[in-house]
N, C-alpha and C positions, 0 to 999 in steps of 0.2 A: 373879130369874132361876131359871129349872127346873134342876133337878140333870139333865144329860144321861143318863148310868150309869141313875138309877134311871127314867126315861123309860124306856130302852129295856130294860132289867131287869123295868118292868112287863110291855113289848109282849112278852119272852118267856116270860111266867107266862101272856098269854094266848092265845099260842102252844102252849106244852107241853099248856093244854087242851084247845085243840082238836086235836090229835093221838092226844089220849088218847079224845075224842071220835071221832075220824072212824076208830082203830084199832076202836074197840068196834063202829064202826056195821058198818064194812066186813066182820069175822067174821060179826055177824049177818046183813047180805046173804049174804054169801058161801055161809053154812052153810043158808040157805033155799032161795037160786037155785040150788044145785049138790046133786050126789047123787052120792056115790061110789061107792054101789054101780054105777051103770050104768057105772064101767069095768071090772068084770068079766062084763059079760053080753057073749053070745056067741063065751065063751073055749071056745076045743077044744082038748084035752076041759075040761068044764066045770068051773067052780071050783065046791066044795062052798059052801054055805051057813054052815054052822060054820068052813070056813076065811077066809071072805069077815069075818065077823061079827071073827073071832080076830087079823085084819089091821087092819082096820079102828078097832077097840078099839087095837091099839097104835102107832098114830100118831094117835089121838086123836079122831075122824071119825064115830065109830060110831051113828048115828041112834039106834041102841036109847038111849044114854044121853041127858039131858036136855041142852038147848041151854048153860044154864047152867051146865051141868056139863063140859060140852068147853070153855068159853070161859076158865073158871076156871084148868082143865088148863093152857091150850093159854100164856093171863097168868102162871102161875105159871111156866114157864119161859122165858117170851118176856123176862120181868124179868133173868133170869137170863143173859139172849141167846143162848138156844135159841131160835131160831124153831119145831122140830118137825121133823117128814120128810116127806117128797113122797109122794104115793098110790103110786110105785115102792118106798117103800120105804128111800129115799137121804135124805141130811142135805139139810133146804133151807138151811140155815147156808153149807154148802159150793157148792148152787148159788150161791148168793145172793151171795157172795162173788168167785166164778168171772165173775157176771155185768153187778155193780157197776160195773166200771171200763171196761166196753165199752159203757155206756149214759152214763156217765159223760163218756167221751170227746167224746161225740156230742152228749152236750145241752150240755156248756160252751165248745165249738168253733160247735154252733149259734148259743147264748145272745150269748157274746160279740159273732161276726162282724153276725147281725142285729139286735143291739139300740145297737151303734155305728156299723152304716151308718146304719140306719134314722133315730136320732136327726139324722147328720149330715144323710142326705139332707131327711129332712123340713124342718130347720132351713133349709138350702139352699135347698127351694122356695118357702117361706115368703118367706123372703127377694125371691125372682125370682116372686113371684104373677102369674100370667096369663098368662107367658110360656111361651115354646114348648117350653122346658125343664120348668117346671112344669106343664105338658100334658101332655105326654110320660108322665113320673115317674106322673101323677095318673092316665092311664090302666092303666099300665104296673100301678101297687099294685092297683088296683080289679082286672085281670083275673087277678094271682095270689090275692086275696083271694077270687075266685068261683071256683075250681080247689080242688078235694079233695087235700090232701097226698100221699093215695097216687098220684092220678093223676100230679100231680105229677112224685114218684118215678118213676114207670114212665116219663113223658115225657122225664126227664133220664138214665136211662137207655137210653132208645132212640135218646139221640140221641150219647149214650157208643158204642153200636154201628156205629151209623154212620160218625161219626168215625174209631174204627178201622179200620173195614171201608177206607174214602175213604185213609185216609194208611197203611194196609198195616202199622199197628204195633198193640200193644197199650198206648199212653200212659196212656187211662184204665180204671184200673181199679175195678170196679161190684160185685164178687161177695165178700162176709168183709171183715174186717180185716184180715186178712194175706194173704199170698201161702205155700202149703203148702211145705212144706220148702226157706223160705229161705235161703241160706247167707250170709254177711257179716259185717261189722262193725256198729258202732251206727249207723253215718251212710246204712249200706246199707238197716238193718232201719226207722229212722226214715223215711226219703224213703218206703221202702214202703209205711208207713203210714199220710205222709201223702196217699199218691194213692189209699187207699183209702177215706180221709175223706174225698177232695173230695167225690164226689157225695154224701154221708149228709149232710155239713156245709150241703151249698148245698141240701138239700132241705129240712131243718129252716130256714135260716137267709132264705130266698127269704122266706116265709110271714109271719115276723118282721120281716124289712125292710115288705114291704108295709105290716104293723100298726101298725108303728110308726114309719115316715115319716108317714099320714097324720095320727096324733096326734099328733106333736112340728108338724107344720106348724101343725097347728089349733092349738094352744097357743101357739105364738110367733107368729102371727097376734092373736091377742089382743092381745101383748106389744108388740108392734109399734107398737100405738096409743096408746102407754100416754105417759101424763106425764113421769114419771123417765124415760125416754129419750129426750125431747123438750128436759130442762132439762140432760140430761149432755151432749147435742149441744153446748147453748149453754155450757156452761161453756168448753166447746173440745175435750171427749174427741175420737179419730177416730171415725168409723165403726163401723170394723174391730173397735176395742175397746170401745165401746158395746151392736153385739150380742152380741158374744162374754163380755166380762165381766158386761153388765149385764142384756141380754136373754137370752140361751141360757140362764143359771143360773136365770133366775125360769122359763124355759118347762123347764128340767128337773125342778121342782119336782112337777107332776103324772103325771110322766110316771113318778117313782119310783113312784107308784103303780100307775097301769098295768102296769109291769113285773112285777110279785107277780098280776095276776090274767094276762098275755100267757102266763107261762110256763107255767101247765097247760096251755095250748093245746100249746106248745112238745112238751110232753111228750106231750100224743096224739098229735100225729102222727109222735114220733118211735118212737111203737110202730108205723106203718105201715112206718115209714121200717126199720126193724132188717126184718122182714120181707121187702120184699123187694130191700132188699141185701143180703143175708143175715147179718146180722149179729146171733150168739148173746147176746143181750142180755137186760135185764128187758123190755123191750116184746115179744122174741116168746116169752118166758117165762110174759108173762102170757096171753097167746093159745092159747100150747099147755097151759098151767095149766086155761083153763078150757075147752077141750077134753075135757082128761081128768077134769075135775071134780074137780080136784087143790082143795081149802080153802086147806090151811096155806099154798102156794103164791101163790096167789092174795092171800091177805092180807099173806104177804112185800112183793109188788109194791106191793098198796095201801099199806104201810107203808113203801117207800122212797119211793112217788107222793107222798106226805102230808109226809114229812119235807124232802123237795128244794124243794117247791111252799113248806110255811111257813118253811124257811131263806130261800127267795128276798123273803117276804114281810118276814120278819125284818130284810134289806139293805134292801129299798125302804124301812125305815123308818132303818136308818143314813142312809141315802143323805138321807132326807127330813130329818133332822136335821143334817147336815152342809150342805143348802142352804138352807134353810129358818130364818132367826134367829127368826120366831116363835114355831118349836119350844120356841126354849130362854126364852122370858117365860113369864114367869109368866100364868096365862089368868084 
């Protein structure tokens, strides 16, 4: 038998490298693609050259010095958890912080709702193949699947407008997190929040159902044909418990996988998604980041990007070990 612990004790040594990989690479995109000078051109009146250069140098950015010399800088206190400061000038520590648990909210409210419809509904059609339900479902995934997440958004908000406009209230609400100077209790300030999740949640979480209804179908389609459920029928299991215990578990087994590569999707579009529902997050953090040709900013983002994406990869391998008994033989 495989020691479980040191299993997945290895997948996060080879984890923590690629992190340390994909931090190093993203500073050097970052510090190539981007030029900080151009957010001081055409300031009135104009910024000096010497003060451009003297700014510059002390948030760590300064082209004058070598690439490997900013990166060095920039490691030596990122170890320390200083990220640096923003081309304004401001702690990105303190953005970053500020903007963690609104992007946070958004991708584990997505993650959740579509990757446990998803499974069920696929599982579901699987189930019901050919039928008009599994019709339905199969076109229904395919035309969210050819839809651009922003569009998306903009379409599930237009049609938030509408709504209201039609029933003369303001039920959903589409604009922030919150509602500006709420007054109430916790039950007050909660319900508020969650109506401003719904549309963020169901634009990120639509995308996800799609993805991943059609590959749990396709996977328990497989399973479907399979022997061991053909000999646990005859032992006299039901049905009911046959799929569910014996089938669904072995078609969740690839789908742990999928899950570790669905969620960076997850997370591009929920940089469309913070945009334009407005919501002050790392997705439109990292947009107005490179914008102003902010680095250190920019590499924040890719560094919370990098870190949420391989923790999720991290679970798909608990997940893959907790269903999976081959995991734990010896190979």
């Amino acid at each position: 038998m495989r020691d479980v612990p040191a299993y997945l004790a290895k997948r996060l040594g080879y984890y923590a490298v690629l992190l340390l990989a994909a931090v190093c690479l993203s500073y050097l995109l970052a510090s190539f693609a981007l030029d900080p000078r151009a957010y001081y051109e055409g300031r009135q009146p104009p910024v000096s050259a010497s003060a451009v250069n003297h700014h510059l140098t002390e948030i760590g950015v300064n082209d004058h010095a070598s690439l490997l010399a900013r990166f060095l800088r920039w490691a030596g206190h990122a170890v320390r958890g200083d990220l640096g400061r923003t081309i304004d000038g401001t702690s990105v520590n303190a953005e970053f912080g500020r903007r963690i648990g609104v992007s946070l909210r958004l991708l584990l409210a997505g993650t959740v709702l579509g990757t446990v419809a998803g499974v069920l509904i696929g599982a579901w059609t699987a189930v019901r193949q050919y039928r008009f339900s599994d019709r339905t479902v199969t076109f229904a995934s395919f035309a969210l699947l050819s839809t651009p997440v922003f569009l998306l958004a903009i379409l599930l908000k237009t049609g938030a407008i509408w709504f209201n406009r039609t029933t003369g209230t303001d039920l959903i609400q589409f604009t922030g997190e919150k509602s500006p100077g709420l007054t109430g209790g916790f039950g007050a300030v909660l319900q508020d929040r969650a109506v401003h999740l719904l549309l963020p949640t169901l634009s990120v979480a639509l995308f996800a159902i799609a993805g991943y209804s059609r590959y749990q179908r396709s996977t328990m389609l497989d399973v479907l044909g399979s022997d061991y459920l053909r000999t646990a029928r005859a032992k006299g299991l039901g049905r009911r418990a046959v799929l569910l215990k014996h089938g669904l578990r072995t078609a969740l087994i690839p789908m742990s996988t999928y899950f570790s590569y669905g969620f960076l999707a997850l997370f591009t579009g929920a940089i469309f998604t913070e945009t334009i529902f407005g919501w002050h997050g790392m997705g439109e953090w990292f947009i107005s980041s490179i914008g102003k040709n902010d680095v250190n900013s920019v590499v924040a983002v890719n560094l919370f990007a990098a870190v949420t994406v391989l923790l999720s990869g991290f679970l798909a391998d608990v997940l893959h070990a907790a269903l999976d008994p081959r995991i734990r033989q010896a190979s």
